[in-house]
C-alpha positions in Angstrom: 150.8 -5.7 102.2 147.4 -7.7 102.9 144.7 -6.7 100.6 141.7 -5.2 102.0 138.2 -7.2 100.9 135.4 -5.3 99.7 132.5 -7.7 101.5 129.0 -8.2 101.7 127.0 -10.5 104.4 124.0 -12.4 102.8 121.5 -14.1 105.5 118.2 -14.4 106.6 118.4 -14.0 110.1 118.5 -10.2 111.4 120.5 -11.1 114.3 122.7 -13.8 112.4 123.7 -10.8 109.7 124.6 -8.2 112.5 126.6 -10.9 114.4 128.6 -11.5 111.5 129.4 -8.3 111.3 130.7 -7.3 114.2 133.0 -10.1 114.3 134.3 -9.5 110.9 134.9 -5.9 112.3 137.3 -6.8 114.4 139.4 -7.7 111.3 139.4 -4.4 109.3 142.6 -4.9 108.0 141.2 -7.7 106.0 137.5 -7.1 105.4 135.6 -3.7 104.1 131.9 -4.5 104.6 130.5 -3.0 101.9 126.5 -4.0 102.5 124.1 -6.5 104.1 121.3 -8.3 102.2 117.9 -10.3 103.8 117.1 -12.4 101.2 118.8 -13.7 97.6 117.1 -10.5 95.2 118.0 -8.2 97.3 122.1 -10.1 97.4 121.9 -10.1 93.8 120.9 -6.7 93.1 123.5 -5.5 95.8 126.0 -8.3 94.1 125.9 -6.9 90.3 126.1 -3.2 91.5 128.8 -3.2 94.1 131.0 -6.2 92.6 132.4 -7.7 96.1 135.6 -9.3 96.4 133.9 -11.8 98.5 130.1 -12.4 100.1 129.5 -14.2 103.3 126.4 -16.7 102.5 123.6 -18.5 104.7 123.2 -21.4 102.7 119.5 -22.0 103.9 117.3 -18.8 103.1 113.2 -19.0 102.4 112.0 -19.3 98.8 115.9 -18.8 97.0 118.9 -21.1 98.9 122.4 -20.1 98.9 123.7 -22.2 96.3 120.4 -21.0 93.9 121.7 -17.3 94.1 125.1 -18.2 93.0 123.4 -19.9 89.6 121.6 -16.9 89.1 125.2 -14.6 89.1 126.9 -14.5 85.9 130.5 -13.4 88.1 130.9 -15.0 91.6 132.7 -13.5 94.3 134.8 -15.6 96.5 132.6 -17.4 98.8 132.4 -18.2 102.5 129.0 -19.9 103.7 127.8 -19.3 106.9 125.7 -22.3 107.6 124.1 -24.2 110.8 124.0 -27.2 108.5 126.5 -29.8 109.4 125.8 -31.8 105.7 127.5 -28.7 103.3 130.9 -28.5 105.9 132.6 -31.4 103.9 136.0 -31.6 101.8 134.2 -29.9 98.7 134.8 -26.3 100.3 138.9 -27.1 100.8 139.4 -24.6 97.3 140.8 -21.7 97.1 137.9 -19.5 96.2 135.3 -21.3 99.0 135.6 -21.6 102.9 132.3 -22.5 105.1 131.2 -21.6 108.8 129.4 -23.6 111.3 126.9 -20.9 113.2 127.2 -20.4 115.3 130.6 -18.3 114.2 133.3 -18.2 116.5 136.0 -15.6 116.2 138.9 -18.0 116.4 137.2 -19.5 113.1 137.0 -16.2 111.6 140.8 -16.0 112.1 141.3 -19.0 110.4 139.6 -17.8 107.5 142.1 -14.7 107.2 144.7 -16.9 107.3 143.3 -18.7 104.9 142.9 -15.5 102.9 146.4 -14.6 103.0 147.4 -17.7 100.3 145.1 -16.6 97.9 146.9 -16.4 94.7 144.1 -16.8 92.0 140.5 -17.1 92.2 138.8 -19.9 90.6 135.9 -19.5 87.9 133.1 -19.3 88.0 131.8 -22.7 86.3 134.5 -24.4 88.8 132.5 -22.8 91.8 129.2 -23.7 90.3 130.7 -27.1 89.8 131.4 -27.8 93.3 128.3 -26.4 94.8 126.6 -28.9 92.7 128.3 -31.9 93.9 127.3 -30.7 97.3 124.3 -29.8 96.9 123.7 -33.6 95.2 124.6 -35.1 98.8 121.6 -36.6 100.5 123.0 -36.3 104.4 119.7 -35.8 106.3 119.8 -32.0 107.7 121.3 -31.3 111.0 120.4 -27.9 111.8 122.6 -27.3 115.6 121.3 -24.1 116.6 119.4 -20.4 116.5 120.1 -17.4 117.0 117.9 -14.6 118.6 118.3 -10.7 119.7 117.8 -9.4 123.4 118.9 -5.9 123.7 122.0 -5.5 122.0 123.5 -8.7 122.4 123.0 -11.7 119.6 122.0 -15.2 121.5 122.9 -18.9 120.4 120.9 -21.4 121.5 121.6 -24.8 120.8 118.9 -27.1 120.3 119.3 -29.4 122.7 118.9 -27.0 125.0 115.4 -26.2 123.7 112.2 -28.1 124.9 109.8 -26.5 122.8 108.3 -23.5 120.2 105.3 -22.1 121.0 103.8 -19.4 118.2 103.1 -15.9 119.1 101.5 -14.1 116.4 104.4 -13.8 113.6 106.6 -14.4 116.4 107.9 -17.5 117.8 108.8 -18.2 121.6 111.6 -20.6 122.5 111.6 -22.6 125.7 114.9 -23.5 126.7 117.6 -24.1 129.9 118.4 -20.2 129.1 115.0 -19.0 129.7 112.5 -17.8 126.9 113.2 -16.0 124.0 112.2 -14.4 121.2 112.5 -15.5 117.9 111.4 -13.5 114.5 111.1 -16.4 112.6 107.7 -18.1 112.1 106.6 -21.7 113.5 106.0 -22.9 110.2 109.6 -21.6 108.9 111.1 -23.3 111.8 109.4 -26.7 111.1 110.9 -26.4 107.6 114.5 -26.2 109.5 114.4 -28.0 112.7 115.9 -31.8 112.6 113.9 -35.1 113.4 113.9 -35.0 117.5 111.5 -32.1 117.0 107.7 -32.5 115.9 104.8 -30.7 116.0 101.6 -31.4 118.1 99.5 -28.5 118.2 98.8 -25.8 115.2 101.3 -23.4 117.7 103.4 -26.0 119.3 106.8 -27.9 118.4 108.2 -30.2 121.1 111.7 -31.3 121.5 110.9 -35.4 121.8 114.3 -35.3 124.0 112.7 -33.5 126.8 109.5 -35.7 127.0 109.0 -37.0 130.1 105.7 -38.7 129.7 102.2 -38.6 127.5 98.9 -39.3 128.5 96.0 -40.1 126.2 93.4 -37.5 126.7 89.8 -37.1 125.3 89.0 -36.0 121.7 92.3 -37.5 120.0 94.3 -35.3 121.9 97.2 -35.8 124.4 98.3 -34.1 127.2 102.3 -34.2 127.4 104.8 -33.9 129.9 108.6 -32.4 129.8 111.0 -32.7 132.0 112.0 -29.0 131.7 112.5 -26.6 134.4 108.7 -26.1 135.0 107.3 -29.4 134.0 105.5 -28.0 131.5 102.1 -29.8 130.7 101.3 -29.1 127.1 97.5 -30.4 125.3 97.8 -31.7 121.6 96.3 -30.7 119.0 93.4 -33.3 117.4 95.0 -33.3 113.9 97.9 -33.8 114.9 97.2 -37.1 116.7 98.8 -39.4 113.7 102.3 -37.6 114.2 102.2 -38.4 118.0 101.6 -41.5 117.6 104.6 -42.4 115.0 107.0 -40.4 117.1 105.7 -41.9 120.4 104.8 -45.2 119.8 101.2 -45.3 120.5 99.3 -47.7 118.4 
């Protein structure tokens, strides 16, 4: 008989967490979802009280990562990251106590990790865990951060990035602009920036650009620069005067 997981699903992202959870719901023969947490103090108070066979974890959280809240455990579950950060899926999760998942999650991955599940014999410790994550965490791949995830309705959105031309802040709120139309992102500007890889920059105190979808740049008065993509609606979008230096290393004006 296949044991049943107590399980709780760690992440950020509002619409990431409930995702997850519906797709691991589809698998209740295998996984009891015991809880949800936002952030890592609210994981590890949820952690030490309800004692989960195993946590799904968003390596990449604001002010606490993934791999911080596991050094602060004194018992770790079994863990399966949830990441959209192409550097941690290496070799160094192939144990028996650690899977990973590229976001955004696919249910034919999810089966593979009940498979998976099924040849557990015996967990590993805790210092062995800690001992890996280390060794990861050591590896200086540049980020790679593939997509985002957003709510409309009741349906969870993944956008990949390269679909996206450009962020555009709305109060705590951030708009994306891309081939699926515009969407609406809880996550700040200045989070994102944190997050997003190299092809993106910012050029106004509310704007990030995708330098992929530029179609051309114009000097304009002040130190500013009007811009060009090659979206949909040929956007025209004005620079921001600080921001004059990082326009001019990511476009080449000298």
């Amino acid at each position: 008989m296949n044991k049943r997981y107590s399980t709780i699903i760690i992440d950020d992202e509002a619409p990431a967490r409930l995702g997850l959870q519906n797709l691991l719901k589809e698998f209740p023969e295998t996984f009891n979802i015991i809880g949800t947490a936002q952030n890592a103090t609210e994981a590890q108070q949820k952690i030490e009280t309800l004692n989960p066979d195993i946590i799904f974890l968003d390596i990449e959280m604001p002010s606490c990562s993934g791999f911080e809240l596991l050094e602060r455990l004194t018992i770790i579950p079994m863990v399966i990251f949830c990441t959209a950060y192409d550097q941690y899926s290496l070799e160094a999760f192939e144990t028996n106590s650690i899977d990973y998942l590229i976001k955004p999650v696919k249910l034919e991955r999810i089966e593979k990790t009940v498979q998976k599940l099924k040849t557990f014999h015996v967990k590993n410790t805790s210092d062995e865990i800690l001992k890996v994550l280390k060794d990861i965490s050591n590896r200086k791949e540049p980020k790679k951060m593939t997509s985002i995830t957003v709510k409309k309705n009741d349906k969870i959105i993944f956008i990949k990035l390269e679909e996206i031309s450009f962020f555009e802040a709305d109060s705590n709120y951030t708009t994306i602009h891309s081939e699926q139309g515009t969407f609406l992102s809880t996550e700040t500007i200045a989070s994102l920036e944190n997050k997003l890889p190299d092809n993106f920059f910012r050029i106004h105190r509310g704007i990030i650009i995708n330098k992929n979808y530029i179609k051309e740049a114009q000097k304009y008065f002040n130190s500013r620069y009007i811009i060009t993509l090659n979206d949909l609606k040929h956007t025209n979008i004005t620079s921001g005067r600080s921001y004059s230096e990082s326009i001019k290393i990511n476009l080449g004006f000298f």
